[in-house]
N, C-alpha and C positions, 0 to 999 in steps of 0.2 A: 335382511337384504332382499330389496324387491327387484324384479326382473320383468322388462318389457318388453315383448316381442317387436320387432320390425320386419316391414316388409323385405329388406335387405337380408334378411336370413341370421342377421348376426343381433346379437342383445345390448340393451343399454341397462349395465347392473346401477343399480342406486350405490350411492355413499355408503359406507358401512361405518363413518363416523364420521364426528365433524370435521369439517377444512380437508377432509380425504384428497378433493378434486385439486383443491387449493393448494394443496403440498406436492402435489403432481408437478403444477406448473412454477409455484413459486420461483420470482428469480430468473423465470425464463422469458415470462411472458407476460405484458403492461395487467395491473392489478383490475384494471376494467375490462381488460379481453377476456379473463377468467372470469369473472363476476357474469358476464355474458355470453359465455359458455355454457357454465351451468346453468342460466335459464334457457338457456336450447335445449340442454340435456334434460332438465324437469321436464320440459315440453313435447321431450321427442321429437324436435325439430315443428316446425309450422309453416303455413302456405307462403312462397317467396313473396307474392304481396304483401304479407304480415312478416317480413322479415325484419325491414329495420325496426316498425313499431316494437319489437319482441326483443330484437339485444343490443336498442339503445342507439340506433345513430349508421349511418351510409360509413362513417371510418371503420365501426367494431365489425361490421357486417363484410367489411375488404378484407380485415383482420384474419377473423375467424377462417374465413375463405383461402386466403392467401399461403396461414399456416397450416392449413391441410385438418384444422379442429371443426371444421363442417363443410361441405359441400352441397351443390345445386343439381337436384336429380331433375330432370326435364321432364314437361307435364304427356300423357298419356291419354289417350281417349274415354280414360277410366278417371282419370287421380291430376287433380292441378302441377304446378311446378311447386316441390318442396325445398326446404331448406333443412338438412337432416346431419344433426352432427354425430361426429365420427366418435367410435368407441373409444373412451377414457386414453386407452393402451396406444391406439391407432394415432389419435391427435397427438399424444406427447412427442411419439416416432416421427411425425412431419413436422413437429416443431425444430426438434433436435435434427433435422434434415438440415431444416434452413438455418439452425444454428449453424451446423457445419458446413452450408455453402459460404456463408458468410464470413468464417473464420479461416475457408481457406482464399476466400475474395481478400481477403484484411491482408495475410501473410505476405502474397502476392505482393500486392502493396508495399509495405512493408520494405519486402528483398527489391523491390522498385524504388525506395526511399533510401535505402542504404547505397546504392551504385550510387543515386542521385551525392549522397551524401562524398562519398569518397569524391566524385569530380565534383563536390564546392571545396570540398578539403585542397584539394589538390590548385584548383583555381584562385579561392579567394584565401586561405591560409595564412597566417602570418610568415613574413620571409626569412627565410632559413638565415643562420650567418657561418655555416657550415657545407659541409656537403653529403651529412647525415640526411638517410633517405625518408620520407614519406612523414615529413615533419616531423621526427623522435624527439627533438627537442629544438628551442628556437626562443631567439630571445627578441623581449618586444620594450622599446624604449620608447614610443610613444603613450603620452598619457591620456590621451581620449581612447587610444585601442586598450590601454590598457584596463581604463573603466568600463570597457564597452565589454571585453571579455568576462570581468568578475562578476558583473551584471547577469549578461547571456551563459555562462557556464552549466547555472545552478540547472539550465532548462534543460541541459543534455541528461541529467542522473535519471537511470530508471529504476534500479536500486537500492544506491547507497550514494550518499551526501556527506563529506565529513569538512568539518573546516576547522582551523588553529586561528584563534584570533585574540591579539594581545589590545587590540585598538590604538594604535600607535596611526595617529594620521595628522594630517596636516593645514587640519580647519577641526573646529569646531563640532563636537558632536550632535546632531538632530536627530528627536525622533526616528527620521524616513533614511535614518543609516544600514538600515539591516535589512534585509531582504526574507519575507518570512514565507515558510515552507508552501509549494506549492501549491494549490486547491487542487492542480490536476491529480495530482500525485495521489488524493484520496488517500491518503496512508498505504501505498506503494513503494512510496522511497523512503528508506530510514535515515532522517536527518538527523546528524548529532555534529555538535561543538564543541571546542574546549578552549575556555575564555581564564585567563589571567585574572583571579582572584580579588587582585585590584582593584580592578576596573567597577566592580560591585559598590566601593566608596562613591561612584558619579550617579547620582539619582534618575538621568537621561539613559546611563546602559543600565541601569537595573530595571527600567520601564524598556527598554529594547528587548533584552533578552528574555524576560518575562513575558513580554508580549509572544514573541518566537518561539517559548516552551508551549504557551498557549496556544499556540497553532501547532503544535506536536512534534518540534524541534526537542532532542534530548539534550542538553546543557550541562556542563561539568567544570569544574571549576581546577586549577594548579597555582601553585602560590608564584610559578612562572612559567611561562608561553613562550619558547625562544625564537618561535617566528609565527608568521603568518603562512596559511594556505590554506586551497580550497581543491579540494579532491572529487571527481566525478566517476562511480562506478572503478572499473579496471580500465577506463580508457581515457581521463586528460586528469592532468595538476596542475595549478597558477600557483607559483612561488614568488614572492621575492626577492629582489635583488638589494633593494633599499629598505632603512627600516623601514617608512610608510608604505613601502611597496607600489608607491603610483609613479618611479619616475622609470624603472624597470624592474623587470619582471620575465621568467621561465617560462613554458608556454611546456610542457611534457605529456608528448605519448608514448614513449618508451616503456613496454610491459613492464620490463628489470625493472627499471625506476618507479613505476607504480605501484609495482607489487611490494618492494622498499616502502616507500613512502607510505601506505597502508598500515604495514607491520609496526611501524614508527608511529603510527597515531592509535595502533589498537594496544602498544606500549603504554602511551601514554593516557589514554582512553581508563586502561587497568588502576591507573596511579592518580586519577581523580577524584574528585570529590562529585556525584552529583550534585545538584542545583536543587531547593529544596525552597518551593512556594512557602511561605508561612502559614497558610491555612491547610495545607496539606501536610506539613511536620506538625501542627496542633493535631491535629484527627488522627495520625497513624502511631503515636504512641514513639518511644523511645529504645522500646524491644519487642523482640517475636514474644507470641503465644505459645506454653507449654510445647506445644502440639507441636504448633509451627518452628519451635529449637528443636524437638526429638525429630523431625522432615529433615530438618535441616541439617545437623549431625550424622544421617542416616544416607542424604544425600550426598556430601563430603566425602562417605567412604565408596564412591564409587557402584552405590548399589542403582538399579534399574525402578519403576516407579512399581513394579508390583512385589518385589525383595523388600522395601520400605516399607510398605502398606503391610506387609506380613508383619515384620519385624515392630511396628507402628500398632498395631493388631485396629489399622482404621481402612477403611477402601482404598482400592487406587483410586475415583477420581476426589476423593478428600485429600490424597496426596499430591495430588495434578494440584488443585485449587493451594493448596499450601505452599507449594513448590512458584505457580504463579506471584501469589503474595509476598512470597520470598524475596523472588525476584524484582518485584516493582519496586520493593520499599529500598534495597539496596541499587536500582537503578540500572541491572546488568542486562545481558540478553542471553548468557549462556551458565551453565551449572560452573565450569570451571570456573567462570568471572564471579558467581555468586559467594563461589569457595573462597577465592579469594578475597573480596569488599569482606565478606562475614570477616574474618580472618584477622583483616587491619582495621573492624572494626571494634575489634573484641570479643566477640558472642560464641567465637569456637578458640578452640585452644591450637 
C-alpha cells in the first residue's frame, strides 16, 4: 500500500487491490466518472489547465466537481490552480450527500404527485352509480372507457400485477392482444397470470403468452378460469360484468374488496400449473437432485437455511442456491408454495 503526501495535510492511499476504488462507487456513480477519478487519484490531482486533458472531457470534469470527488484549490503566488481529488472516503461521503439530496428532491415529488393524483381521481374518475365515497367501487358501461382502463391500469402497478384471463372476447385473437410487462418496471413489479389451459390449443395465444413469460410475466395455467380480472398492487381491480368484459365492467378500490380478491388469486395461483417453455422443461430435467430432494424435504419441515445445511452436512449458501433451484423449477415465490407444488407434484410424501 503506497501513500502520497499532499499539500492538504491529508493522504491519497493507493488501492490495495483491484477494482478497490471501483467498488466504492459502483452503482452510484456513471462508470466513466470513476474511471476518471482514479486517474486524478494516480495523479494526485494536476494543473486546472490540464484538467479536462487528464479526466477526459468538460462533462467528467463538472462531474467530478459537482459530486464533491475533487475540487479546485485556487492558484497562489507559489503553486498554479490545482485540480486535486478528494480522499477515497471523503468523495464517496459527497457522493452519498447528493444521493440523498436527491432522493429527498424525488420523495417531495412524489407526495406532490400523489395530492395531484387524488384530485384527478376525484375529477376525472369514473362516475359513481352509488353514493359509496371516494370511488370504492363504480361500474363502467361504456366500451371505449372500458378498453381505455385495461389498457391504462397495468401503468399504475408498482408492485404486483396479477390478471385471470380465460380469453373470452369478442373478435378475433392478434398477436398485439396482450399487453407485455413493462420495461419500466425493470423487474420491479411481479407480473403473474393465470390463463385457462385451453386457450394453449390457439397457436396465436400460445405465441402471446410466450412471448409475455419472455418478457418476465409468470404464467400458470387451470383447466378453468371463471372469470376475468386485472388487479393493481392493494389499490384498483377491473372485473367483469359480461363474459367478454368489454360491454361492463367493476371499477374497485375498496381495500376489503381487494384484499379478497388477492387472497382469491393467490388461491388460485397455489392450484396451477406453471407454464413451462419447451426448451426450458428439456434442460431442467423431470426431478431434483439428490441434494436438492434432501433441501427440500428438510425445507418442508420447517427448518431455517442453517438447521438444513447442518442436517444436509453441505453450506448454508449451497442450501440458498438449492432452495433457489427449488423454487424456479416448481415456479413459486415462497417455501410454503414450494411445500406445497412439491407435494401435488409427487416428490414428497
Amino acid at each position: 500500500m503506497g501513500v502520497t503526501s499532499c499539500p492538504e495535510g491529508w493522504a491519497v492511499v493507493a488501492a490495495s487491490g483491484p477494482g478497490s476504488v471501483q467498488e466504492l462507487f459502483e452503482g452510484l456513480v456513471a462508470g466513466e466518472v470513476i474511471d476518471a477519478y482514479e486517474r486524478l487519484l494516480a495523479r494526485d490531482g494536476c494543473a486546472k489547465e490540464e484538467a479536462e486533458a487528464v479526466v477526459g472531457g468538460t462533462g467528467l470534469l463538472r462531474a467530478l466537481t459537482d459530486s464533491g470527488m475533487a475540487h479546485v484549490l485556487p492558484h497562489t503566488p507559489a503553486d498554479p490552480a490545482w485540480l486535486r481529488p478528494a480522499s477515497p472516503d471523503l468523495a464517496l461521503q459527497g457522493v452519498l450527500a447528493g444521493r440523498q439530496r436527491r432522493l429527498a428532491r424525488d420523495q417531495q415529488l412524489l407526495l406532490d404527485g400523489q395530492r395531484r393524483l387524488a384530485v384527478a381521481q376525484a375529477r376525472y374518475g369514473v362516475h359513481m352509480t352509488g353514493s359509496l365515497p371516494e370511488h370504492l367501487v363504480a361500474v363502467v358501461s361504456d366500451r371505449r372507457q372500458i378498453s381505455e382502463l385495461s389498457a391504462a391500469l397495468v401503468n399504475t402497478a408498482r408492485q404486483d400485477w396479477m390478471t385471470l384471463e380465460n380469453l373470452d372476447i369478442e373478435m378475433a385473437l392478434t398477436d398485439d392482444f396482450a399487453q407485455l410487462p413493462l420495461p419500466a418496471s425493470a423487474g420491479q413489479v411481479r407480473c403473474r397470470s393465470i390463463y385457462a389451459a385451453a386457450v394453449m390449443d390457439d397457436p396465436v395465444v400460445r405465441r402471446i403468452i410466450e412471448r409475455c413469460a419472455a418478457a418476465g410475466e409468470q404464467a400458470r395455467l387451470l383447466p378453468a378460469v371463471p372469470m376475468k380480472m386485472k388487479l393493481a398492487d392493494y389499490t384498483t381491480a377491473l372485473l367483469p360484468l359480461t363474459a367478454a368484459g368489454s360491454a361492463a365492467a367493476l371499477v374497485i378500490r375498496s381495500p376489503v374488496i381487494i384484499a379478497a380478491l388477492r387472497e382469491y388469486f393467490e388461491l388460485l395461483w397455489e392450484r396451477a400449473t406453471p407454464l413451462k417453455a419447451p426448451r426450458r422443461a428439456a434442460s431442467s430435467g423431470g426431478r431434483l437432485t439428490p441434494a436438492q430432494q434432501r433441501v427440500l424435504e428438510l425445507m418442508t419441515e420447517g427448518l431455517n437455511d442453517d438447521a438444513i445445511a447442518r442436517r444436509a452436512g453441505v453450506s448454508t449458501t449451497t442450501v440458498r442456491r438449492h432452495i433457489a433451484t427449488i423454487m424456479t423449477r416448481l415456479g413459486v415465490s415462497s417455501r410454503f408454495a414450494a411445500g406445497a407444488a412439491a407435494q401435488r407434484r409427487g416428490w414428497i410424501g
